[in-house]
Backbone as a ProteinNet text record, in pm:
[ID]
protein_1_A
[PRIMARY]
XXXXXXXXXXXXXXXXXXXXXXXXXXXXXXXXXXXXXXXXXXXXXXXXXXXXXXXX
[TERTIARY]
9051.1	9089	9157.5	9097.9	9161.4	9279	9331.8	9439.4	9550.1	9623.2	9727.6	9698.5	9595.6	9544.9	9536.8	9450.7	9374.4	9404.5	9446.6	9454.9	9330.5	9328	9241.2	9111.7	9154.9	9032	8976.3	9064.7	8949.4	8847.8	8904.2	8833.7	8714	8710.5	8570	8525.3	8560.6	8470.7	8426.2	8502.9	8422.8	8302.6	8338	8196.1	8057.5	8149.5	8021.6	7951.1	7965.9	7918.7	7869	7925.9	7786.4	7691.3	7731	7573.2	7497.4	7519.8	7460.5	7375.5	7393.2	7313.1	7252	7203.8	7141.4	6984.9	6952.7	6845.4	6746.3	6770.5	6662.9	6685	6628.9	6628.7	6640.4	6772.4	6793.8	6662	6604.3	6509	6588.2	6435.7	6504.4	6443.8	6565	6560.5	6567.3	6525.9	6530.4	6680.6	6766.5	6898.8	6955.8	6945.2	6988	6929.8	6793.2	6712	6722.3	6757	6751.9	6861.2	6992.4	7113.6	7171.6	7099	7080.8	6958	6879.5	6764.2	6699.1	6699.5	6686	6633.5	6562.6	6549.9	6653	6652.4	6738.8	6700.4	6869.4	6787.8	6847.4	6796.7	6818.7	6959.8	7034	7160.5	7134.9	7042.2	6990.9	6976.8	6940.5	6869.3	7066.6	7085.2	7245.5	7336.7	7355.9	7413.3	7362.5	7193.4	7196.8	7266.3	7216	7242.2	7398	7474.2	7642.5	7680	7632.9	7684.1	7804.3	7770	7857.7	8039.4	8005.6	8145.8	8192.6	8168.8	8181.2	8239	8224.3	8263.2	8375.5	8451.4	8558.3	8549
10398	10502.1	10442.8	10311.1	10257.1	10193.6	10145.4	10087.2	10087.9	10174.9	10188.6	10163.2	10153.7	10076.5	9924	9906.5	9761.2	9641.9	9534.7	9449.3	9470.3	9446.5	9445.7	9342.5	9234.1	9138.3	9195.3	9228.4	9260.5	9408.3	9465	9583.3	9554.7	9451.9	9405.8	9304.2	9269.6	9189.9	9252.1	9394.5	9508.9	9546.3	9609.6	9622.2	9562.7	9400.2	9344.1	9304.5	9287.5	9296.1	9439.2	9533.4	9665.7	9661.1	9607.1	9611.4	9482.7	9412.4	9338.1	9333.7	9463.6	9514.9	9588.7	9667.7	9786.2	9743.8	9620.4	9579	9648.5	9707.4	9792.5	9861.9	9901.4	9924.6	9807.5	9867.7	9733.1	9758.4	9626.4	9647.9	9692.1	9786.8	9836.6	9753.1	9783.5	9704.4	9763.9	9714.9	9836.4	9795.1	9737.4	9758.2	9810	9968	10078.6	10103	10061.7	10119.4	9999.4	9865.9	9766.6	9783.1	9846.9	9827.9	9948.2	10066.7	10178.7	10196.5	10170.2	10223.5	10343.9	10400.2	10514.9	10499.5	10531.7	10499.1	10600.6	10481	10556.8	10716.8	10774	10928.8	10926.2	10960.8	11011.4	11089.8	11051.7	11126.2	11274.4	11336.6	11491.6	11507.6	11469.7	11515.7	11471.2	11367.2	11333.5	11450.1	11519.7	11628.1	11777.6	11800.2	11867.5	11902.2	11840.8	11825.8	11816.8	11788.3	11773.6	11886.6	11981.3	12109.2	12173.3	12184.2	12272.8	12233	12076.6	12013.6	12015.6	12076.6	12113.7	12244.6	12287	12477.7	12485.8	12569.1	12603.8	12714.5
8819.4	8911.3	9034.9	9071.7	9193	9172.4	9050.2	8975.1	9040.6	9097.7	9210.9	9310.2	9363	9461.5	9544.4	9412.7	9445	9326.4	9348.5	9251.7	9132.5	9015.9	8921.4	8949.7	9017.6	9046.8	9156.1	9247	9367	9364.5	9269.6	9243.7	9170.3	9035	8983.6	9143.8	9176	9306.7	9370.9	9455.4	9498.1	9412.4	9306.9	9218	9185	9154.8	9128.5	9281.1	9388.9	9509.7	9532.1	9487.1	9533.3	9477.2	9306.4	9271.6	9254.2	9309.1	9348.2	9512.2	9599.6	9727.9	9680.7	9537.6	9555	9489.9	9543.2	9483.5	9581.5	9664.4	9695.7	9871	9984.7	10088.9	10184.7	10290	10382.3	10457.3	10535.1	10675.1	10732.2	10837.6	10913.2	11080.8	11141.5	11272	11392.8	11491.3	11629.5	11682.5	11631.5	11724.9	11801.5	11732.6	11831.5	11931.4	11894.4	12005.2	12145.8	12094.2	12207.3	12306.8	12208.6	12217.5	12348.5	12302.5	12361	12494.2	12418.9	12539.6	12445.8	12368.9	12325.6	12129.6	12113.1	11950.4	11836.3	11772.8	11687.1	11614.2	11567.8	11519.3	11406.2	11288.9	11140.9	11088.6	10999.2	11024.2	10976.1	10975.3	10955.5	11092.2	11178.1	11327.6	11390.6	11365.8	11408.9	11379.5	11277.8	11221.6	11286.1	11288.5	11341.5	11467.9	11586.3	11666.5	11746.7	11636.9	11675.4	11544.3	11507.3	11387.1	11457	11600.7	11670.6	11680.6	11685.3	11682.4	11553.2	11421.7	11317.9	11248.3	11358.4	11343.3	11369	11273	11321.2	11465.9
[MASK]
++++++++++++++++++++++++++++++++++++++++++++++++++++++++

């Protein structure tokens, strides 16, 4: 599908590198929260919260 795209090798290299991350859940880290001051929020509570900038 990506064929017009992407060279043929780099497209199996893309591949075999995704599945090779899906061995399970990244840790999770307080970054945001160090980074910010503020703890991080869930992209459901993120979405909620910004719906309005969504509306036509």
């Amino acid at each position: 599908m990506v064929a017009p795209y992407v060279p043929a090798e780099f497209a199996d290299a893309l591949l075999d590198h995704w599945s090779a991350c899906t061995a399970g859940p990244v840790p999770l880290t307080r970054t945001v929260e160090e980074l910010t001051g503020r703890p991080a929020r869930t992209f459901a509570r993120w979405a909620a919260d910004h719906a309005g900038a969504f509306r036509g």
